[in-house]
Backbone as a ProteinNet text record, in pm:
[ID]
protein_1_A
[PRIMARY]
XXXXXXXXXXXXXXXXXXXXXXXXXXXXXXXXXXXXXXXXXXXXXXXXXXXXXXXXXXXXXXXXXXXXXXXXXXXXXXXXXXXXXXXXXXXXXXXXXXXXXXXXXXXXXXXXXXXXXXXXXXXXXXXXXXXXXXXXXXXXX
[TERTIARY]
10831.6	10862.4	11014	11058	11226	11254.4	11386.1	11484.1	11468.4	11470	11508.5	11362.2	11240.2	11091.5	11046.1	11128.7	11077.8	11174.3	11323.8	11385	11308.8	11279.9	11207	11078.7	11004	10881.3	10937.3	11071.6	11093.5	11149.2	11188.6	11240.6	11103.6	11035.2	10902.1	10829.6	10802.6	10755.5	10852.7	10964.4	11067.3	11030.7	11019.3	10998.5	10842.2	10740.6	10606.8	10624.4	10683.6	10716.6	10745.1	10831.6	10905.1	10810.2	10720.2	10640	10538.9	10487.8	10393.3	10406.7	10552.9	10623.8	10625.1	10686.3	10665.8	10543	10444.5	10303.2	10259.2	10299.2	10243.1	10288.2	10455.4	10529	10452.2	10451.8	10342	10187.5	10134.7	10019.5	10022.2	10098.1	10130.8	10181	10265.5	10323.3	10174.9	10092.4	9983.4	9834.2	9854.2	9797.7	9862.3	9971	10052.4	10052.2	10002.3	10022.4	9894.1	9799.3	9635.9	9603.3	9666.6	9644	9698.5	9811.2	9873.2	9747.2	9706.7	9633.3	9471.8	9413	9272.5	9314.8	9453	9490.3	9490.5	9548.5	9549.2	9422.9	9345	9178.2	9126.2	9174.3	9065.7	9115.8	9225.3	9270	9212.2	9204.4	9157.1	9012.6	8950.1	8767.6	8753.3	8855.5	8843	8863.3	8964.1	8999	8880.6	8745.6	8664.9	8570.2	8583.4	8414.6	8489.4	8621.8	8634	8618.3	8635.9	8602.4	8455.1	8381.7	8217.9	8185.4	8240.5	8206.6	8220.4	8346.1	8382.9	8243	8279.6	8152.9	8057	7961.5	7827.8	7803.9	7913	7920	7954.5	8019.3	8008.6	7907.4	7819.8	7701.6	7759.3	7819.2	7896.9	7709.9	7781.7	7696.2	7658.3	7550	7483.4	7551.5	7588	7663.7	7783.7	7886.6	7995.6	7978.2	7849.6	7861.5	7781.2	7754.2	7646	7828.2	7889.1	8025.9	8099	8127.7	8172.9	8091.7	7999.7	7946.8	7951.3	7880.9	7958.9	8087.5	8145.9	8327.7	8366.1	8240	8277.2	8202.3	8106.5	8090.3	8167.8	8174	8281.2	8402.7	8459.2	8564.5	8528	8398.2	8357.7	8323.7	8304.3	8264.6	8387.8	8553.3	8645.7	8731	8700.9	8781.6	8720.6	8621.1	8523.7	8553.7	8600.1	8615.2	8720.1	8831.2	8999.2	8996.2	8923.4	8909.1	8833.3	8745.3	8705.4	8821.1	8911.1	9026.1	9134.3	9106.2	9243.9	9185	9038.2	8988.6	9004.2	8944.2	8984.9	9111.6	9234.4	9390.1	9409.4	9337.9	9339.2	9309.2	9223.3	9117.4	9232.6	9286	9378.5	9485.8	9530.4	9685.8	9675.8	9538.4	9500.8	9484.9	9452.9	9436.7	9638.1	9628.4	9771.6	9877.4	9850.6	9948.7	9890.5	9796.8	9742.4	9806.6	9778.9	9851.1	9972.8	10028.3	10219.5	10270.6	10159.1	10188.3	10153.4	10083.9	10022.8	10165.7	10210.5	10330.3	10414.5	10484.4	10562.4	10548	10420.7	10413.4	10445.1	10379.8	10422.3	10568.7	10653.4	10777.8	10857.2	10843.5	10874.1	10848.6	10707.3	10681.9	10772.5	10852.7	10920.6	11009.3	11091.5	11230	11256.9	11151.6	11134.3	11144	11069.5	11069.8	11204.1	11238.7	11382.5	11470.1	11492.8	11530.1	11515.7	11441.4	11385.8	11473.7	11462.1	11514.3	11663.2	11708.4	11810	11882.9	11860.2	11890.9	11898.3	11767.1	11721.4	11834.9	11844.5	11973.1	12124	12131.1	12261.6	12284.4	12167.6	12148.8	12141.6	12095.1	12097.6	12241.8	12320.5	12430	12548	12498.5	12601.8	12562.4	12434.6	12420.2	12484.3	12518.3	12549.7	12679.3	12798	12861.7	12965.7	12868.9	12898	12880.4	12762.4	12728.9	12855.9	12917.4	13066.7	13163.5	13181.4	13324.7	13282.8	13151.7	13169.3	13185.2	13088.4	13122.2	13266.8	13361	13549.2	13582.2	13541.9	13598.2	13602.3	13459.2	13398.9	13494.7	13514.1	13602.6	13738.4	13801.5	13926.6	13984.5	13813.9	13868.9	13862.2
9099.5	8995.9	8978.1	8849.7	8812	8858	8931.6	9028.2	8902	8761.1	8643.5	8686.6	8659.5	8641.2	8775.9	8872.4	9012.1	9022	8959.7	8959.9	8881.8	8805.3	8661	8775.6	8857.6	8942.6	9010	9089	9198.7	9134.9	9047.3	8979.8	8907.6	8860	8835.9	8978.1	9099.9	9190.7	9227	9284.3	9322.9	9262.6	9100.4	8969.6	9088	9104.6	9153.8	9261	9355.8	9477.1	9475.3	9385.1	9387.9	9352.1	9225.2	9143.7	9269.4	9340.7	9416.9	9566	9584	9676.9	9634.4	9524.5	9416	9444.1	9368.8	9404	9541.1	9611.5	9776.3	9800.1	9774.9	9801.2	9712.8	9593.3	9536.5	9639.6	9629.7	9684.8	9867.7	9937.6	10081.6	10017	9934.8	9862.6	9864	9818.7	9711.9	9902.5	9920.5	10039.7	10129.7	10153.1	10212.2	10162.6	10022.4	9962.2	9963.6	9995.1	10004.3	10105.6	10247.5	10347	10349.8	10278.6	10275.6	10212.2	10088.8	10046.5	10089.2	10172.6	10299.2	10404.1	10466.6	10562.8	10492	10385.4	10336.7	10305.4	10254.5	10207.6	10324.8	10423.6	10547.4	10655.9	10611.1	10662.6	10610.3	10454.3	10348.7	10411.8	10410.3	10496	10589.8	10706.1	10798.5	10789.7	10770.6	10697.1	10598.4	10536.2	10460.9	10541.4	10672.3	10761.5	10837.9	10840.3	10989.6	10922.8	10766.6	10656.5	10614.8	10650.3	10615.9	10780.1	10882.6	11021	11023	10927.5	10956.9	10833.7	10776.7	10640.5	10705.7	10742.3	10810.8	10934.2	11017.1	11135.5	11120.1	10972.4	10925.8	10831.8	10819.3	10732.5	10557.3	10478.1	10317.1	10305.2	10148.2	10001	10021.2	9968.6	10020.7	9864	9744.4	9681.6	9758	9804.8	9832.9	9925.6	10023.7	10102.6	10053	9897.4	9832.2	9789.9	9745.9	9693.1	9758.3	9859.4	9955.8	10017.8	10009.9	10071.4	9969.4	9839.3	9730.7	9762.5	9742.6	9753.8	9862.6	9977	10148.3	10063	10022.9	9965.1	9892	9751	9656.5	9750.7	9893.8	9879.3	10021	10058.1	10153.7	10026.9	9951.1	9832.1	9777	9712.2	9720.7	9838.8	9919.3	10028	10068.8	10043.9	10044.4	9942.2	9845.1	9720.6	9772.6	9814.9	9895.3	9939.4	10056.5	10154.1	10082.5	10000	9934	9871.6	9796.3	9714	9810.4	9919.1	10026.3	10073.1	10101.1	10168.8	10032.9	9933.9	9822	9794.8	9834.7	9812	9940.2	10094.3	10166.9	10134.5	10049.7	10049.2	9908.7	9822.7	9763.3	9799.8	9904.7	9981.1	10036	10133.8	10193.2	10095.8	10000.1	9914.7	9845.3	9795.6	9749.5	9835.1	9988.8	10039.1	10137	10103.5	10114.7	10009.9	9842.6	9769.7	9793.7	9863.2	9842.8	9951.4	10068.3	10186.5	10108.1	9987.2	9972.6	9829.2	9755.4	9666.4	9757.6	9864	9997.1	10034.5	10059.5	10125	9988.4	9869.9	9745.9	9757	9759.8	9703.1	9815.4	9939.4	10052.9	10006	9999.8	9890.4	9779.8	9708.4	9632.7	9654.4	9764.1	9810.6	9871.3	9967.3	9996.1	9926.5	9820.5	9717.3	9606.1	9615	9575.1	9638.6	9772.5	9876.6	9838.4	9868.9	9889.5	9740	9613.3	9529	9478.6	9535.4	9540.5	9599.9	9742.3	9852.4	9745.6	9717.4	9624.3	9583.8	9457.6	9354.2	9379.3	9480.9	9611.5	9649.1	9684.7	9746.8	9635.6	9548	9391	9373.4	9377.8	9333	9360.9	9517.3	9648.8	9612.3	9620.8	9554.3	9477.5	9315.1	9172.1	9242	9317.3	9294.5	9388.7	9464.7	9617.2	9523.5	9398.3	9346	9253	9207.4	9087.2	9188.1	9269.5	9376	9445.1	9444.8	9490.8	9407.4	9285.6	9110.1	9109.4	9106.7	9067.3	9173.8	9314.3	9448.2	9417.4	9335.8	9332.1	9170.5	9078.7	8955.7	9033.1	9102.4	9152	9229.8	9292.9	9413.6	9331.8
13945.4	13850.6	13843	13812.1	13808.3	13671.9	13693.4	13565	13464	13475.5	13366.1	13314.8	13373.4	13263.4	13259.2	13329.9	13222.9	13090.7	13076	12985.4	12896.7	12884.9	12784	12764.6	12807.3	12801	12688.1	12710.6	12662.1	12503.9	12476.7	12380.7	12323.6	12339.4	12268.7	12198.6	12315	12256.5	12140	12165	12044.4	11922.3	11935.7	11806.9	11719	11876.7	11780.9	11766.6	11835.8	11758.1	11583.3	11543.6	11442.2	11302.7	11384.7	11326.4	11283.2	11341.3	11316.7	11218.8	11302.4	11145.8	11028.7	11005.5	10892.4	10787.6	10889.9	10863.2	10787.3	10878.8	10818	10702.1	10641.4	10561.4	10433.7	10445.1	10338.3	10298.1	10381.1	10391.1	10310.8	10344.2	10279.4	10114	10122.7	9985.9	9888.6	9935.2	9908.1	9874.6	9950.2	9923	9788	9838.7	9688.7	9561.3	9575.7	9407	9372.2	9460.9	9445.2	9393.9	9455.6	9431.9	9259.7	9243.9	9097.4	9010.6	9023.4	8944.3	8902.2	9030.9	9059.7	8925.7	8950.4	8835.3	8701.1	8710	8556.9	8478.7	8613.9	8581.2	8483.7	8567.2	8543.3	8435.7	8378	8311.9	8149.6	8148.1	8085.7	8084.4	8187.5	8149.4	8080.7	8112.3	8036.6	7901.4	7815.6	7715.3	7672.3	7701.2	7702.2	7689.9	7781.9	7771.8	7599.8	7594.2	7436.8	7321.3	7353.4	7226.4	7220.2	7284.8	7322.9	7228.7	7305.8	7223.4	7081.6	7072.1	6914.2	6816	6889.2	6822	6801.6	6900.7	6942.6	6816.8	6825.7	6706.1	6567.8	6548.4	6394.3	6335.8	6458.9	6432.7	6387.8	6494.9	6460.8	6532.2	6453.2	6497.5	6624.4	6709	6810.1	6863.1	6840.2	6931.1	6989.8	6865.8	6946.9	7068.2	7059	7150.9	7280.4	7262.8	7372.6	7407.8	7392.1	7435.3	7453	7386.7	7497.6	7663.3	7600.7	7748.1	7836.3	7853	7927.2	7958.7	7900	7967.4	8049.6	7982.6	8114.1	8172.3	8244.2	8337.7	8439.7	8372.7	8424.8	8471.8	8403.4	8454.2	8611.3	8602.4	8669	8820.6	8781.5	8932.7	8990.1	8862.2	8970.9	9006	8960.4	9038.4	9181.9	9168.5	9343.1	9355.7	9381.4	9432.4	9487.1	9387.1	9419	9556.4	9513.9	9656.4	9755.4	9769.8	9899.6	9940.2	9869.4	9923.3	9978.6	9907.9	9983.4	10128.7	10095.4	10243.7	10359.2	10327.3	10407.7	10457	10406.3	10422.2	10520.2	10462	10589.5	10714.2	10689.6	10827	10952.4	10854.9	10880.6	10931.3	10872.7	10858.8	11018.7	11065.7	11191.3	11257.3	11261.9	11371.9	11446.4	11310.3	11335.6	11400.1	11402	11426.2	11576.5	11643.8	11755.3	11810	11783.4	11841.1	11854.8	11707.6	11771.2	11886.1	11894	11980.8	12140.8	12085.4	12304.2	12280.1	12217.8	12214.8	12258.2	12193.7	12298.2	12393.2	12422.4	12530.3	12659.5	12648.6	12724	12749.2	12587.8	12597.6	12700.6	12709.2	12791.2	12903.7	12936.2	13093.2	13124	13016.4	13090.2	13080.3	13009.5	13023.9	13173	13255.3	13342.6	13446.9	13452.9	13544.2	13572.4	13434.3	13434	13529.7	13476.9	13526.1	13727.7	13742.1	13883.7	13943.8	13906	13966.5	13937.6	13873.6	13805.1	13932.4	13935.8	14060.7	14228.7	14206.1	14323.1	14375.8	14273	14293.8	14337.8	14249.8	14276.1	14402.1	14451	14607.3	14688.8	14670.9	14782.9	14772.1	14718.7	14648.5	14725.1	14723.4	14800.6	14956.6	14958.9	15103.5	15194.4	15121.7	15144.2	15146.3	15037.2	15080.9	15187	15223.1	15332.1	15440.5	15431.5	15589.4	15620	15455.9	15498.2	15534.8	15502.6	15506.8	15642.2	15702.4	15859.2	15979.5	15927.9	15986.2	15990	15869	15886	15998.9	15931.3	16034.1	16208.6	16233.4	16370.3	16416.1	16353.4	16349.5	16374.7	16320	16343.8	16443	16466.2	16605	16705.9
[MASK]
+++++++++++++++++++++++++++++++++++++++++++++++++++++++++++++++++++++++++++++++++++++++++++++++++++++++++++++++++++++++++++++++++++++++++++++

């Protein structure tokens, strides 16, 4: 391949390299504020089950304790919602970052290849001009 469209190769991958770091860095972001809001959820339940205990043991109105228990519910269904969206962002996070390890491993392939014709050219180079400087030598003798 010509040093110009492995350069344009190697400069696109770099662009998705970056793009995909990007990516990940959101994504861990996005996990971390999940994990924040799972703790707060559940912190909120608990606080919900010692106010259900306290109700339950002073004998309240059998609505409030139908509404409370709804709400431990409701809040027992999005906190699983939480964690499906975090496990899903894992499952995301691994994928994305398989891709950025085989984008490396490419972009290495074409640093190499660079490499190799780079040399190439160097050596044609030295060639052409050992063959003019023996051409003048052989003109002169």
């Amino acid at each position: 391949m010509k040093s110009k469209t492995l350069q344009k190769l190697k400069i696109v991958a770099k662009a998705e390299e970056k793009e995909l770091e990007n990516k990940l860095r959101r994504i861990t972001a996005s996990i971390n504020d999940l994990s924040e809001s799972i703790n707060m959820w559940k912190g909120h339940l608990v606080r919900v089950d010692d106010e259900l205990r306290r109700i339950l043991a002073t004998g309240a109105p059998g609505g409030q304790v139908q509404l409370l228990f709804r709400h431990k519910d409701s809040l027992k269904v999005s906190i699983s919602r939480l964690e499906e969206n975090i496990s899903q962002l894992n499952k995301d996070f691994d994928n994305l970052a398989r891709e950025l390890s085989e984008k490396k491993n490419r972009t290495k392939y074409i640093d190499g290849e660079l490499e190799k014709n780079i040399k190439a050219e160097l050596r044609r180079k030295q060639d052409r001009e050992e063959r003019d400087i023996t051409e003048l030598w052989h003109k002169a003798g």
